[in-house]
MIROVO-866165 format. One record per residue: z, y, x of N, C-alpha, C in turn; residue in three letters. Coordinates in steps of 0.001 Angstrom, whole numbers. Example, Ala and Ser with C-alpha at 12.3 -4.5 7.8 and 13.67 -1.06 7.14 Angstrom:
2
<atom><n_Z>7800</n_Z><n_Y>-5690</n_Y><n_X>13190</n_X><ca_Z>7800</ca_Z><ca_Y>-4500</ca_Y><ca_X>12300</ca_X><c_Z>7800</c_Z><c_Y>-3300</c_Y><c_X>13200</c_X><code>Ala</code></atom>
<atom><n_Z>7080</n_Z><n_Y>-2250</n_Y><n_X>12850</n_X><ca_Z>7140</ca_Z><ca_Y>-1060</ca_Y><ca_X>13670</ca_X><c_Z>7870</c_Z><c_Y>30</c_Y><c_X>12900</c_X><code>Ser</code></atom>
This chain:
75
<atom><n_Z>106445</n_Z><n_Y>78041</n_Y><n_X>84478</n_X><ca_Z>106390</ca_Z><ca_Y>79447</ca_Y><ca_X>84799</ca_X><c_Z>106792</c_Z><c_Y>79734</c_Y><c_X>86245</c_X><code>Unk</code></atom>
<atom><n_Z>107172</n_Z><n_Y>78832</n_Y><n_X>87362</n_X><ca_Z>107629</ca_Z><ca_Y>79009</ca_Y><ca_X>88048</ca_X><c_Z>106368</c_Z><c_Y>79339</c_Y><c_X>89373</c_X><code>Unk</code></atom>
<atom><n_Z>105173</n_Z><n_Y>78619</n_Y><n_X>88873</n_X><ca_Z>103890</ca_Z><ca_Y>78732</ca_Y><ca_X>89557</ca_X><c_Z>103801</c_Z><c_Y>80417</c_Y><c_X>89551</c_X><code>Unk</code></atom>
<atom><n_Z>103730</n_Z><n_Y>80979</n_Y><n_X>87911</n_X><ca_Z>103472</ca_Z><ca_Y>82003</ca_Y><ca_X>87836</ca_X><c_Z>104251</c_Z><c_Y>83048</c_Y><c_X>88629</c_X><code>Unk</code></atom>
<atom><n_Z>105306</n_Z><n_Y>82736</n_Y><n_X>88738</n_X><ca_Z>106824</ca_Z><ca_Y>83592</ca_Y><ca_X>89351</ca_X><c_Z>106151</c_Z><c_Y>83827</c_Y><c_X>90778</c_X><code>Unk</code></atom>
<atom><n_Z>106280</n_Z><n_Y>82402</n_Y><n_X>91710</n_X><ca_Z>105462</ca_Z><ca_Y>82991</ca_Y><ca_X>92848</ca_X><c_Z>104209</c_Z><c_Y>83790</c_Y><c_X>93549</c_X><code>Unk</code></atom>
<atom><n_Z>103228</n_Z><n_Y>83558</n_Y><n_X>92427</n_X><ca_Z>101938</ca_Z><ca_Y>84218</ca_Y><ca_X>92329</ca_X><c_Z>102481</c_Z><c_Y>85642</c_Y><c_X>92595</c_X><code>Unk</code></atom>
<atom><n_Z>103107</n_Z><n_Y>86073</n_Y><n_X>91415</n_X><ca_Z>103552</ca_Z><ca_Y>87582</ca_Y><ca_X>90883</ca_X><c_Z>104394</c_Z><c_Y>87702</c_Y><c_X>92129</c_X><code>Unk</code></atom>
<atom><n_Z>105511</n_Z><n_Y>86994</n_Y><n_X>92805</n_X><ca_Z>106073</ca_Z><ca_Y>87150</ca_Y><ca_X>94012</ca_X><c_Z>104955</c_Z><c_Y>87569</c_Y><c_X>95013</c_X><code>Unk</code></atom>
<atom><n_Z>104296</n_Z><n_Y>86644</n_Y><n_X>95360</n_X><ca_Z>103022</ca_Z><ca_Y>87075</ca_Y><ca_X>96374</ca_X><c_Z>102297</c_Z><c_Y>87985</c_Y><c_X>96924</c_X><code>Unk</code></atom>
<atom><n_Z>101747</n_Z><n_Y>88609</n_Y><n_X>95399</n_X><ca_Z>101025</ca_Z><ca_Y>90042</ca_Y><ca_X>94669</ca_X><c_Z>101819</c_Z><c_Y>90790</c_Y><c_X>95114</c_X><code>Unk</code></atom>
<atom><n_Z>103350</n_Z><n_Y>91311</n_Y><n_X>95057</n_X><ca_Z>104171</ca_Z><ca_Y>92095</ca_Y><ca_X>94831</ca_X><c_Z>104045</c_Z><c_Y>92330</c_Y><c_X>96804</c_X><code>Unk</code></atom>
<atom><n_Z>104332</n_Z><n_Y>91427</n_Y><n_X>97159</n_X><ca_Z>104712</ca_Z><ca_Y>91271</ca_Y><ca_X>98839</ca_X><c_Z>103423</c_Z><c_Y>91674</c_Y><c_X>99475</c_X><code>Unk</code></atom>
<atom><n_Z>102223</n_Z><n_Y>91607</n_Y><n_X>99073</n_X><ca_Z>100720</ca_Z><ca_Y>92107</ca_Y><ca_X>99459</ca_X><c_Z>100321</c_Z><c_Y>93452</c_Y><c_X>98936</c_X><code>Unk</code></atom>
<atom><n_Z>100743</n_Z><n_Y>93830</n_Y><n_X>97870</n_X><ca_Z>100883</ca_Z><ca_Y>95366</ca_Y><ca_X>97236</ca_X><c_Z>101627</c_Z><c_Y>95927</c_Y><c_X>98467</c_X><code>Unk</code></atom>
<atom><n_Z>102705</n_Z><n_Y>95748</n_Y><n_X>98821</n_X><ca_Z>103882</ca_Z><ca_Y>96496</ca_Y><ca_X>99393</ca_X><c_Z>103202</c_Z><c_Y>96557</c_Y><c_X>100922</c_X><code>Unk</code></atom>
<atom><n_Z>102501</n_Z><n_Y>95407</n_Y><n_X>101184</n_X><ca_Z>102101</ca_Z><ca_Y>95492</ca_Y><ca_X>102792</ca_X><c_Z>100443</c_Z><c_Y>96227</c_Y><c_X>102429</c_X><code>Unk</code></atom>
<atom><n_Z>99395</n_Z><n_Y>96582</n_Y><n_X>101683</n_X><ca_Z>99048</ca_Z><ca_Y>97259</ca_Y><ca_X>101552</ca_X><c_Z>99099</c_Z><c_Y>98851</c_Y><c_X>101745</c_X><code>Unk</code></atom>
<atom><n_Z>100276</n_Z><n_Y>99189</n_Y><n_X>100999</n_X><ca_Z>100499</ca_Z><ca_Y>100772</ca_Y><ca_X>100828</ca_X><c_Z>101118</c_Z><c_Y>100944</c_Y><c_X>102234</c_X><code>Unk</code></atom>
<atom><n_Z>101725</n_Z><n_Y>99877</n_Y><n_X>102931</n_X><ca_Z>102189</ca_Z><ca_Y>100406</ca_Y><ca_X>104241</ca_X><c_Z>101017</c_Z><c_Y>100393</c_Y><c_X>105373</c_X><code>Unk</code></atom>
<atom><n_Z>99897</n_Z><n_Y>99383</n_Y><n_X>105167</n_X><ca_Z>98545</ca_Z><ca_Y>99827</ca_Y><ca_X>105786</ca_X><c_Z>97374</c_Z><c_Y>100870</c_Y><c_X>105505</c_X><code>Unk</code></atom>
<atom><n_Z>98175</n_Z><n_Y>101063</n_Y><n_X>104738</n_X><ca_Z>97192</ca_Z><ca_Y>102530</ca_Y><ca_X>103748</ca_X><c_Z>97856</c_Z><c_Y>104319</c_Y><c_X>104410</c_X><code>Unk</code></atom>
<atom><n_Z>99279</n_Z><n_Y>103650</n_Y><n_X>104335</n_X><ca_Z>99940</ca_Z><ca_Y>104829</ca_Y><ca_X>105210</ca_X><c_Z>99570</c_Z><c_Y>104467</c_Y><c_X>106618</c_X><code>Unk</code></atom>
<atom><n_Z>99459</n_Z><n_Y>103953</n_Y><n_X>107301</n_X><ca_Z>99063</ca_Z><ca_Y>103706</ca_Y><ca_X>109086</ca_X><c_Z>97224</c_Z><c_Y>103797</c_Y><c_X>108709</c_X><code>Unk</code></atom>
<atom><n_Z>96989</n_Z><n_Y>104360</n_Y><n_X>107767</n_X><ca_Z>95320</ca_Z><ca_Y>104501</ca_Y><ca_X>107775</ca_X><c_Z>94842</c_Z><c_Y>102804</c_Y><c_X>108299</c_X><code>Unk</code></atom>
<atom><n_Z>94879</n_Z><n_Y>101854</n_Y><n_X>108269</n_X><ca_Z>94542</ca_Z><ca_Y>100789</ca_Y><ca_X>108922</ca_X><c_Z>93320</c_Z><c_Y>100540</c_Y><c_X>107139</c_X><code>Unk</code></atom>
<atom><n_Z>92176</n_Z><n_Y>100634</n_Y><n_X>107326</n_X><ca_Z>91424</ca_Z><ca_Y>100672</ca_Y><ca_X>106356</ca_X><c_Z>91113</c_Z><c_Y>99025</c_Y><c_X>106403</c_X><code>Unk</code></atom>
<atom><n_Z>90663</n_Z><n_Y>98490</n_Y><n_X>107451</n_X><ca_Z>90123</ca_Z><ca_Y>96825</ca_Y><ca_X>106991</ca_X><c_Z>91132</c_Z><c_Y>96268</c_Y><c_X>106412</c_X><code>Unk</code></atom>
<atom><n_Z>92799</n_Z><n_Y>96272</n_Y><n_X>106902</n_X><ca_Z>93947</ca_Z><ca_Y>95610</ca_Y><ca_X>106503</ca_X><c_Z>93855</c_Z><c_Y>95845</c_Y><c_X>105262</c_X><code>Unk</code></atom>
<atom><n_Z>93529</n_Z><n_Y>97338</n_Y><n_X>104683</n_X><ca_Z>93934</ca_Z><ca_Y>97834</ca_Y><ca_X>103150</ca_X><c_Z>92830</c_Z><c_Y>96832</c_Y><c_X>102606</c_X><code>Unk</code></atom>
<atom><n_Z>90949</n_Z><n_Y>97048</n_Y><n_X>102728</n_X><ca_Z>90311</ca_Z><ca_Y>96216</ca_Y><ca_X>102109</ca_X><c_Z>90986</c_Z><c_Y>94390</c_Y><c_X>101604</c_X><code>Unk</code></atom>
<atom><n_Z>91481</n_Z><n_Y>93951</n_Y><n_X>102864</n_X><ca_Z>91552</ca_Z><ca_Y>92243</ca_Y><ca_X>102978</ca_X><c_Z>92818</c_Z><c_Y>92500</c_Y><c_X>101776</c_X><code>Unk</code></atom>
<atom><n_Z>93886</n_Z><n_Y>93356</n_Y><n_X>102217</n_X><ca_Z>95062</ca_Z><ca_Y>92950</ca_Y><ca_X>101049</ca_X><c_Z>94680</c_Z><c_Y>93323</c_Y><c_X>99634</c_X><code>Unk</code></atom>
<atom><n_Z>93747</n_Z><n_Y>94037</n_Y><n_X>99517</n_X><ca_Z>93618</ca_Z><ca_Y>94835</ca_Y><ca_X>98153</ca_X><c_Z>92514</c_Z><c_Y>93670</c_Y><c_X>97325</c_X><code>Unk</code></atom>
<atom><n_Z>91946</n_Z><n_Y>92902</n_Y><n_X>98403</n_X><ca_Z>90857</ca_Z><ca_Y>91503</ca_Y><ca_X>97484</ca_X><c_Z>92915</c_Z><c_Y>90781</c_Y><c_X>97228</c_X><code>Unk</code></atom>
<atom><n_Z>93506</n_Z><n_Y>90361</n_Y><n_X>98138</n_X><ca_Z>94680</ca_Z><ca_Y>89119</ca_Y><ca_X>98249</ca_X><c_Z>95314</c_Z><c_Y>89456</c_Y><c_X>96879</c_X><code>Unk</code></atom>
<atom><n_Z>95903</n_Z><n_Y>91217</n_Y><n_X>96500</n_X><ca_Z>96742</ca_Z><ca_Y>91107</ca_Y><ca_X>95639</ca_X><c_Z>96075</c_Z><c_Y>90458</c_Y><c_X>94100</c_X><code>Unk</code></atom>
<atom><n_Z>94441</n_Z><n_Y>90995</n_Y><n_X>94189</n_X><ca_Z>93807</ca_Z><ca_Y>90589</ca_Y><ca_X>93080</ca_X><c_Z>93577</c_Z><c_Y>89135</c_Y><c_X>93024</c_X><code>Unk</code></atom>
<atom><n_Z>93498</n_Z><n_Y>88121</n_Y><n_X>93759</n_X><ca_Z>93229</ca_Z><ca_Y>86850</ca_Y><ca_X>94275</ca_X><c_Z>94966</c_Z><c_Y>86592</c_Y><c_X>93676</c_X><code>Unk</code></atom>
<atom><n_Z>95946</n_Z><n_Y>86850</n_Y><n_X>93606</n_X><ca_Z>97169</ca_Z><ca_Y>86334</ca_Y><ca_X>93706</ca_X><c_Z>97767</c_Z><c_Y>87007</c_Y><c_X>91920</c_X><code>Unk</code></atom>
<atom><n_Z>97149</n_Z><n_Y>87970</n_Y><n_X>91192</n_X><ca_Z>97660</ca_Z><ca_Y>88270</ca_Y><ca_X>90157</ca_X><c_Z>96570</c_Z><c_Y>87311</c_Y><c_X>89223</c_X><code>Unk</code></atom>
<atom><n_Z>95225</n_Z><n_Y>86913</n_Y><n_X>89424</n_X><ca_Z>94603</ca_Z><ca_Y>86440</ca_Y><ca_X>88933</ca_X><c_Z>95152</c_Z><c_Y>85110</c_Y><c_X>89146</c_X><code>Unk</code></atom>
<atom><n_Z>95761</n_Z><n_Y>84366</n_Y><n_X>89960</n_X><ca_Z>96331</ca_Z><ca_Y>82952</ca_Y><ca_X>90353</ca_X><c_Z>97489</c_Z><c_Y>83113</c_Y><c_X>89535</c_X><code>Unk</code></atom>
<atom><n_Z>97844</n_Z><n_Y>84045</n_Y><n_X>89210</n_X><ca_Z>99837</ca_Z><ca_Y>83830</ca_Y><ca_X>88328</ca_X><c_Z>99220</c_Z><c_Y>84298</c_Y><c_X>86875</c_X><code>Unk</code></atom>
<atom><n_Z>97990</n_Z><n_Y>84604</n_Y><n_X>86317</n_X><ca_Z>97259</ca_Z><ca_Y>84704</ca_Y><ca_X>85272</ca_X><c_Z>96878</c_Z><c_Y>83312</c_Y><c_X>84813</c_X><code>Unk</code></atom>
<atom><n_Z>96218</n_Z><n_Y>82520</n_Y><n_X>85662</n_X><ca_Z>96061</ca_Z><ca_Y>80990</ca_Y><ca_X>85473</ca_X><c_Z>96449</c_Z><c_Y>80349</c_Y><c_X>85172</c_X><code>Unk</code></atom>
<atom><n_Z>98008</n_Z><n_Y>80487</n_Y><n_X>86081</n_X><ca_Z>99112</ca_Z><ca_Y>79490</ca_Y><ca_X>85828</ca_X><c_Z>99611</c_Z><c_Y>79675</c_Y><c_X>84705</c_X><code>Unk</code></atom>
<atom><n_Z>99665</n_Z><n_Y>80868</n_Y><n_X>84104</n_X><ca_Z>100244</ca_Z><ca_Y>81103</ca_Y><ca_X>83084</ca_X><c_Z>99482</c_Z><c_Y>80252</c_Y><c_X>81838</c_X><code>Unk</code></atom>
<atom><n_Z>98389</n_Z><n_Y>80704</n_Y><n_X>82124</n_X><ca_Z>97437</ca_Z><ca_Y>79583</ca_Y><ca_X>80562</ca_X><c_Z>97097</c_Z><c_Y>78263</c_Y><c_X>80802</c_X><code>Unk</code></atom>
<atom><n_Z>97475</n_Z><n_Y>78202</n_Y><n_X>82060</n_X><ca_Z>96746</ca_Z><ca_Y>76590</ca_Y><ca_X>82459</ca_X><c_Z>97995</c_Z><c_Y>76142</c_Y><c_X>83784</c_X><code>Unk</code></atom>
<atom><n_Z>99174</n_Z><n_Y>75980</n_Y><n_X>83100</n_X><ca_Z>100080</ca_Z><ca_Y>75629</ca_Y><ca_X>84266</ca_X><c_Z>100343</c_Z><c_Y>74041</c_Y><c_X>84769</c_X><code>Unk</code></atom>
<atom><n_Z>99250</n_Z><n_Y>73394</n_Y><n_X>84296</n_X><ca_Z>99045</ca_Z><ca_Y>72252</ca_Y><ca_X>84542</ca_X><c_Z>97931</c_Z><c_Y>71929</c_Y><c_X>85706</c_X><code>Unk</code></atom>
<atom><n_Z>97160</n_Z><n_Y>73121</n_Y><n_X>85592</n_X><ca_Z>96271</ca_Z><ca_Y>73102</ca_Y><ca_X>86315</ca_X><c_Z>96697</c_Z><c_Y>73093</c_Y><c_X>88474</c_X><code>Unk</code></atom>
<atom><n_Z>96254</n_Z><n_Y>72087</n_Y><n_X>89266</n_X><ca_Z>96951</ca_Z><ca_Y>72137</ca_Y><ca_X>90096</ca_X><c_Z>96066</c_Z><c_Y>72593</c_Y><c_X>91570</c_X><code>Unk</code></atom>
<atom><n_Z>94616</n_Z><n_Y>73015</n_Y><n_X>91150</n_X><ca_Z>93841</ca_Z><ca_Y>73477</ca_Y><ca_X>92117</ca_X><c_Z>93334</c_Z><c_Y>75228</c_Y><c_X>91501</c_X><code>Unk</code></atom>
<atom><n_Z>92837</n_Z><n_Y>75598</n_Y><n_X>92725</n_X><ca_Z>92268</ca_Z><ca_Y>77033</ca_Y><ca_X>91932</ca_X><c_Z>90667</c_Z><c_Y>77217</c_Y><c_X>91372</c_X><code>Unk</code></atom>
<atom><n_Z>90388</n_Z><n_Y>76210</n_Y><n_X>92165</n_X><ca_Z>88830</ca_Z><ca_Y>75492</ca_Y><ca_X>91178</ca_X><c_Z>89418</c_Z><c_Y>75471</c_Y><c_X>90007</c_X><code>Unk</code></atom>
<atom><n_Z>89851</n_Z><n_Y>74457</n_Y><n_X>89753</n_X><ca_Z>89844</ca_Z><ca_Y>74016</ca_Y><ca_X>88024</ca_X><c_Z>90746</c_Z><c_Y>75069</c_Y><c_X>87426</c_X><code>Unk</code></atom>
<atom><n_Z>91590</n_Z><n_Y>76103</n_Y><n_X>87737</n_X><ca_Z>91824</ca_Z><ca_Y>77340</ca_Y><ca_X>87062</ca_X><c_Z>91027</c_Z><c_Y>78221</c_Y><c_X>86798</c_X><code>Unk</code></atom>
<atom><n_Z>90732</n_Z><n_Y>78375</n_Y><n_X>87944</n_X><ca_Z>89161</ca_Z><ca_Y>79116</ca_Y><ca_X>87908</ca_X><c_Z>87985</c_Z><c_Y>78706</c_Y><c_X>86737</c_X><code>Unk</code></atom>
<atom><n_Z>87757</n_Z><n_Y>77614</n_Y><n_X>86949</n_X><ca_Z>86916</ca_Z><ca_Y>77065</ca_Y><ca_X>85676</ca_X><c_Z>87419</c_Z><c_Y>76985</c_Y><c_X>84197</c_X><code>Unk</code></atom>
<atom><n_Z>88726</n_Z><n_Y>76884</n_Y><n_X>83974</n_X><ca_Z>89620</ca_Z><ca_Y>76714</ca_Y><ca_X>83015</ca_X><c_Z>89534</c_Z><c_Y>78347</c_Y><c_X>82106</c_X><code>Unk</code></atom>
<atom><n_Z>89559</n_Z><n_Y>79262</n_Y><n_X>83213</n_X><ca_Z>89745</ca_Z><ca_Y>80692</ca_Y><ca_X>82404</ca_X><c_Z>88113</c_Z><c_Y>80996</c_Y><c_X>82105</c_X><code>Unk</code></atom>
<atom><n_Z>87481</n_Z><n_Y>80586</n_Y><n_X>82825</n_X><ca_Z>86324</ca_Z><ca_Y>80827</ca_Y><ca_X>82876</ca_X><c_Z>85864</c_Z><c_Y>80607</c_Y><c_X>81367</c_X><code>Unk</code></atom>
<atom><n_Z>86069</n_Z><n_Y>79157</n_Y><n_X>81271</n_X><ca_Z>85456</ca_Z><ca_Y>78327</ca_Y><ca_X>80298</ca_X><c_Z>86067</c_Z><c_Y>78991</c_Y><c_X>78709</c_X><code>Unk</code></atom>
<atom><n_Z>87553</n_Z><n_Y>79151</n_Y><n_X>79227</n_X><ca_Z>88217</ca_Z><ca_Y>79688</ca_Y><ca_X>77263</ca_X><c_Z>87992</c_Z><c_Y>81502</c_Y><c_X>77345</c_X><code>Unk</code></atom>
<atom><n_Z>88311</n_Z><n_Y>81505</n_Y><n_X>78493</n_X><ca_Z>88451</ca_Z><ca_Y>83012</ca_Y><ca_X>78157</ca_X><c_Z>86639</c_Z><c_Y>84448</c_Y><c_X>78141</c_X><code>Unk</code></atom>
<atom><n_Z>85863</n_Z><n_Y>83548</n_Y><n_X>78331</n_X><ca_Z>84445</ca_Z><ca_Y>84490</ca_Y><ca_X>78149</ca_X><c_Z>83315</c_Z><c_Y>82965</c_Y><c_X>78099</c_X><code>Unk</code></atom>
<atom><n_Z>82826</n_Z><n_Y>84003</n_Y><n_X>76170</n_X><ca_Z>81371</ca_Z><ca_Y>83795</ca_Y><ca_X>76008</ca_X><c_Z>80660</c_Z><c_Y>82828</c_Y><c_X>76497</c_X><code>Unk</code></atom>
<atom><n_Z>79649</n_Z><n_Y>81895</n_Y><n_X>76125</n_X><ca_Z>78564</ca_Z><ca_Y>81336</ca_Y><ca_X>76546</ca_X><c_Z>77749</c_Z><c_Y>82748</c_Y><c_X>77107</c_X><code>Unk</code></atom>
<atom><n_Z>77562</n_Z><n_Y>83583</n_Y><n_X>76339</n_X><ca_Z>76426</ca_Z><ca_Y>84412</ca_Y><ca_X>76890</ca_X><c_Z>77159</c_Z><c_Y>84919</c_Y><c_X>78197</c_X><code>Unk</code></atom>
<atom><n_Z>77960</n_Z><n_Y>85490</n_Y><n_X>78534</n_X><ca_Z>78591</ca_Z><ca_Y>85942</ca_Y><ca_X>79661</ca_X><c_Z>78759</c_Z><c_Y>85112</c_Y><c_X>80700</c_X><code>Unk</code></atom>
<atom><n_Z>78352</n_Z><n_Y>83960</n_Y><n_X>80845</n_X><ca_Z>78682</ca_Z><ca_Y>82905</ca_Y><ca_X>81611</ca_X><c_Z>77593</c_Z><c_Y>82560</c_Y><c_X>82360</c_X><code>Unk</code></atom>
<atom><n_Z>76358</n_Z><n_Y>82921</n_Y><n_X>81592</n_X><ca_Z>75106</ca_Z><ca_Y>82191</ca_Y><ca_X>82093</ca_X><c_Z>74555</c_Z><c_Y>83655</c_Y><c_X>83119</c_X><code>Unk</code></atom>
<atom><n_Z>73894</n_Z><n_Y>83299</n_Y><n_X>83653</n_X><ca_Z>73291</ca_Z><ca_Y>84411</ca_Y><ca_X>84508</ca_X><c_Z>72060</c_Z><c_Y>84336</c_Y><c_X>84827</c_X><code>Unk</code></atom>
């Protein structure tokens, strides 16, 4: 859980520098942090079901694979 701890640490520290680029109107900063916090709650989501997992490929593929459908998968 400790993977997960930092993720959620991360998120938390990119939320916070967000809303302070959101107050200085700085709009690209808000876009880039507002993909990071989602990139970093989805990484402490991973770890959580797959904390063995030690790349973000194979987490990535890992949630992919248990958590949605054959039909949802194919495109």
């Amino acid at each position: 859980m400790v993977v997960e701890e930092i993720h959620l640490k991360n998120a938390r520290e990119k939320a916070e520098t967000l809303y302070e680029a959101l107050q200085k109107d700085r709009l690209s900063v808000v876009g880039d942090m507002a993909f990071k916090v989602a990139e970093e709650a989805i990484l402490a989501f991973g770890s959580r079901e797959d904390p063995y997992a030690t790349h973000r490929r194979s987490r990535t593929f890992y949630l992919i694979k248990t958590h949605f459908s054959e039909e949802h998968r194919s495109v």
